[in-house]
Structures are given as structure tokens and as C-alpha cells.
N, C-alpha and C positions, 0 to 999 in steps of 0.2 A: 300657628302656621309658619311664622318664621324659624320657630325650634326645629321643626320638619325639615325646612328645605336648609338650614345651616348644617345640619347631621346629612343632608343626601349630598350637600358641597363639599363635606369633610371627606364623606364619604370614598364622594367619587376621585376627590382629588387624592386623594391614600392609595387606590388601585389602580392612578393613571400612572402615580409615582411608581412603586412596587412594582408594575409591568415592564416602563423604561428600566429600570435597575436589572431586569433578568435580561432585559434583552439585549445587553451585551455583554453578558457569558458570552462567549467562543465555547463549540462543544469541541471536545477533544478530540485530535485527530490521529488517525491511526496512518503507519506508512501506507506509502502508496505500493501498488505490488513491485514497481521499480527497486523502490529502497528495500521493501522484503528480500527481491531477490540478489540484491546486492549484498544484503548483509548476510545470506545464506552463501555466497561464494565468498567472505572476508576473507576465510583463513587461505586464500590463494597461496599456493607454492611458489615464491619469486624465480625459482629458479629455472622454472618452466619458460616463461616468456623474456625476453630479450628487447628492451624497448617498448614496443608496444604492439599490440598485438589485437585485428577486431575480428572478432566473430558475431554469428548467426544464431540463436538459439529459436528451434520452432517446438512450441512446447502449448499445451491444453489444460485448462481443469476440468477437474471431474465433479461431478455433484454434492463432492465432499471436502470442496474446496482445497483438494492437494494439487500437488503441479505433477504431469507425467512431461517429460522430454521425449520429444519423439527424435529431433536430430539436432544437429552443430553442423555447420561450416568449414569446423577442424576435425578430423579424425586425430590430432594429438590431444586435446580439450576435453573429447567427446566422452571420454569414461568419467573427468573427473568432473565437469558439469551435469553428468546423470546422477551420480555418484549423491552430488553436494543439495543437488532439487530433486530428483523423484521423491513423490508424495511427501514430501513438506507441504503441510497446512495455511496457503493465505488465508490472511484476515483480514475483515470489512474491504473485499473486496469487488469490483462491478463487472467483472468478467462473465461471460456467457460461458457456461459450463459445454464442451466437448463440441468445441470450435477452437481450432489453429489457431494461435499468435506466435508472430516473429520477434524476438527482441535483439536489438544491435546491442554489442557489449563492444567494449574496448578494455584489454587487461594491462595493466602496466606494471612494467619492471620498476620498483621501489628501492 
């Protein structure tokens, strides 16, 4: 009787431990669609903006998780922000597919 419950103390204390030990893994996290789309305009032409400079971007996904641009705030920006995100693929992201979102950018001279 006491063999039994010494093996179900070992036991249990093995997968109380084991459990705490996984449970603080951090699972990896993917960018947010912010930093996605920030790092899809990186290669910004400095020589376009002067200071600094903010725009409007209203843009949607699709069910296929790419971005369409529907407009900008700048007609000078406007080709090269469709240009740099139409249908680029977000990942792991929470967006409701083919619903509007506005994002404030701010470009700056480097």
C-alpha cells in the first residue's frame, strides 16, 4: 500500500513539475501587421519626403490574407505605397477580411 501511493507521489509530482517547466515557453510571435507593413515600405526613397511627412493609408484584406490599398491622403505617396502593398501576404494576422482600415504613417527624411 505504501509502494502505491509513493509511485502515485513521484508520480504526480513529475507532471506537476514537467507542466510548470512548459508553461513558460513564450510561443513565438509573429509581427504585428503594423511592423509588417512597415517593413514592406522600408526601402522608402528618402528623397521624396522633406522632414517629415504623415499620411492616411485606407486599405482592406482579402481572404487571402493580402492587403489591397484602396487610397492615401497623398496623391504624391499614392503610387508608391500601392505599388510597395498591394497584395502582399499578412501573416498571423486578426484582421476581418474586406472591411476598411485606416493606418496613420509618418515618413521621414533620413
Amino acid at each position: 500500500m505504501k509502494t502505491l501511493l509513493a509511485k502515485t507521489l513521484v508520480l504526480l509530482a513529475f507532471a506537476l513539475t514537467s507542466t510548470a517547466a512548459f508553461a513558460g515557453d513564450e510561443p513565438v510571435k509573429e509581427p504585428n501587421v503594423y511592423e509588417q507593413i512597415r517593413s514592406l515600405l522600408s526601402d522608402f526613397p528618402n528623397d521624396l519626403v522633406e522632414g517629415e511627412t504623415r499620411i492616411s493609408v485606407s486599405f482592406m484584406v482579402t481572404k487571402s490574407s493580402e492587403i489591397v490599398v484602396l487610397s492615401t491622403s497623398d496623391e504624391e505617396f499614392d503610387s508608391y505605397v500601392k505599388t510597395s502593398l498591394n497584395y502582399q501576404q499578412l501573416k498571423n494576422h486578426s484582421l476581418k477580411s474586406n472591411t476598411v482600415y485606416v493606418l496613420p504613417l509618418t515618413l521621414r527624411e533620413i
